[in-house]
N, C-alpha and C positions, 0 to 999 in steps of 0.2 A: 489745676488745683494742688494736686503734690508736691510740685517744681515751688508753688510759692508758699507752700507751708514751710519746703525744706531750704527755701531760701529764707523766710522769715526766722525760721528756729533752728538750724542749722548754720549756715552758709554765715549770717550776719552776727552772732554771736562769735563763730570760730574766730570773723575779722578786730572782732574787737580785741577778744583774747590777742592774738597777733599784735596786734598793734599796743597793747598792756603790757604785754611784754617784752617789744621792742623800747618801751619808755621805760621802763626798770632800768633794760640793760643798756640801755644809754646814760642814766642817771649815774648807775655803779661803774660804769666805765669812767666815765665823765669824772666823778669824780672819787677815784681808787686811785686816780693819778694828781690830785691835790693831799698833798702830805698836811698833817695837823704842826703847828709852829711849836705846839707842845713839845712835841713827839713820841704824844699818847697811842698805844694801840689795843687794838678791838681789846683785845683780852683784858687790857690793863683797865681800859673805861669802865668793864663791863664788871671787873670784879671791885672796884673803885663804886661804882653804884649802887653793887649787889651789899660789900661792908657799909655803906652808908645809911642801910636800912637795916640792918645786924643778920642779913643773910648770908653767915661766913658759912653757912652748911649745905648751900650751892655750890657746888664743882663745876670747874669750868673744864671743856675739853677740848681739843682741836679735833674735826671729823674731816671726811676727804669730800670732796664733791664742791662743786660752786654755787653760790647760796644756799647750801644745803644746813642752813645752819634756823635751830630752836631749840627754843626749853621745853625736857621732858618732866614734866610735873611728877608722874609716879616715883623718878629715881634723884629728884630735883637736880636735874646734871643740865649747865646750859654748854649748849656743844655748838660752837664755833668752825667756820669751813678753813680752808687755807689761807685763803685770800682776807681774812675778817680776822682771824686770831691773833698773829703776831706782825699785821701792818697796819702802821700809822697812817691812816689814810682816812681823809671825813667819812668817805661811805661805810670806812670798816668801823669805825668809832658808832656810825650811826647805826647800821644793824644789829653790831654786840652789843649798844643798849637797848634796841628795841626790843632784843630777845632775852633783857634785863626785864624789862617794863613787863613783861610775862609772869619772870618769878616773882614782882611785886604782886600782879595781881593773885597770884596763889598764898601769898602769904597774908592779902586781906581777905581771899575767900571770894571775889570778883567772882558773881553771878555769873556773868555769862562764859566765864569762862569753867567755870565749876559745870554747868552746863553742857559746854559742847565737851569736854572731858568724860562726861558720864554718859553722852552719847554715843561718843568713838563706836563701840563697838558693834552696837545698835546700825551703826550707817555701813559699817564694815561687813554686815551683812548685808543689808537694805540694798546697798550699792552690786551685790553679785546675783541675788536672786530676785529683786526685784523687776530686773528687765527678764529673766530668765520665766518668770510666774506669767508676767504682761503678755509674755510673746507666745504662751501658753495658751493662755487663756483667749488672745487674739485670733491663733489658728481655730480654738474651740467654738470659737462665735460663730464662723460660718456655719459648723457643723452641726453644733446645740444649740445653737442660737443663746439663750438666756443666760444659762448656766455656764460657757463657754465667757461672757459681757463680766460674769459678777468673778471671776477669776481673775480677768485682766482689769478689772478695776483692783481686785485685791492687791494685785504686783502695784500697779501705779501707785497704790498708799504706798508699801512698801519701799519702793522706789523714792519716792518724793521724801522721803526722811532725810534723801542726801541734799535737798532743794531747801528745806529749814537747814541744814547743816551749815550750809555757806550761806546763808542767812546770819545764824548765829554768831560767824566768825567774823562777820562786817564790826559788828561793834568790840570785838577782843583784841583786834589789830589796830583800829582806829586809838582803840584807849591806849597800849601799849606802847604807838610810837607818841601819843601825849606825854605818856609818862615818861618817857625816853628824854623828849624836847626839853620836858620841865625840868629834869634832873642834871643836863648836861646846861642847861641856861643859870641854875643855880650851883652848880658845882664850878663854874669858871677856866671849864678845861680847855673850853676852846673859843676864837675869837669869834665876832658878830660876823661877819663873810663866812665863816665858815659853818656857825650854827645855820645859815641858810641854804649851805650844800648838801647839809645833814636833812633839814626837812625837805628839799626836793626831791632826794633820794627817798624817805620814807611816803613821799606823799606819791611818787612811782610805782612805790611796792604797794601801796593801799588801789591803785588803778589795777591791779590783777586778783586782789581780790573780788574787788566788785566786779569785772569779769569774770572771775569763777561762779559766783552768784548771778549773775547774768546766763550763765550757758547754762548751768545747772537749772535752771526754772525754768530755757527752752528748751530742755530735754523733755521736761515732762509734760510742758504744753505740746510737743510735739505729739509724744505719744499721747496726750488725751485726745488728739485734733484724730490720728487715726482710730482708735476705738470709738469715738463720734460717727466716725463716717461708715465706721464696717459694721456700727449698732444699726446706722438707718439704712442696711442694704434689704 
């Protein structure tokens, strides 16, 4: 019974992640090595997008790391990796919009993402003490039995506020690379073959979020499956 709890919510969620983000990085591989006929790059697209909307008061940065690149809404800076900044490449065009398609939605005030914004810091906790409370309270169960149960229930709410989290970010990212698609289909930057390199690629990166969301939701059916079982001992 363990073995296939921890394969069902474990084992088979880690393979999808794996495999989500093998298909990113095939995507951006793929194509980081198709150059734009423009020879537009990330940066150039993305502040080209950003004036299009009169968001000259977004800075744009170059940061170090590989796709490590988003917009930070608090200090409105959208920060770009190496590889996305200053190469003309579809996939870099297509992420330094995506993480355009962002600062639009802060400057309409885009619910969900005003949302998961106001959450951060809520899950920032959630995420370190909520297994920490769970596993407390888990030990407590055999000992108290009741009061020991309503402990590691309390961690598992706590806990599961990371499980809405990545709930939440399904629709911020999905809207984002829309607004990306639509901007660069209407801005004429780049050809029709290549606007289709650009949504393969975002549509790769949208396969790890909903694996994030995926694993995150068997984290905490796992841990209900065992407070279930150590309740009816």
């Amino acid at each position: 019974m363990y073995f296939n709890d921890y394969l069902i919510y474990a084992i088979i969620p880690l393979l999808i992640s794996m495999w989500a983000q093998y298909k990113v990085q095939s995507a951006f591989s793929t194509y980081s090595k198709v150059a734009t006929q423009t020879g537009i790059t990330g940066a150039e697209a993305a502040r080209q997008m950003l004036d299009a909307r009169g968001l000259s008061n977004v800075q744009i940065e170059r940061v170090a790391g590989n796709l490590s690149d988003h917009y930070d809404p608090g200090k409105r800076i959208l920060r770009l990796s190496e590889n996305v900044y200053g190469t003309n490449s579809v996939a870099a065009v297509g992420v330094a919009c995506h993480e355009a398609g962002h600062a639009y939605q802060h400057a309409d005030s885009y619910a969900w993402l005003t949302l998961r914004t106001g959450i951060v810091p809520i899950v920032n906790i959630g995420s370190r003490l909520g297994p920490m409370i769970f596993m407390a309270g888990l030990i407590l169960t055999g000992l108290i039995g009741q009061f020991g149960y309503t402990i590691a229930t309390l961690g598992l709410i706590i806990f599961g506020i990371t499980a809405i989290f990545s709930l939440i970010t399904l629709p911020v990212e999905f809207n984002a690379s829309n607004r990306a698609k639509a901007w660069i289909d209407n801005a004429n930057i780049m050809y029709t073959d290549e606007e289709k390199g650009v949504s393969k690629v975002l549509s790769a990166a949208a396969l790890t979020y909903i694996a994030a969301a995926i694993s995150s939701i068997a984290n905490i059916l796992y841990y209900a499956s065992l407070l279930n079982r150590r309740n009816r001992r």
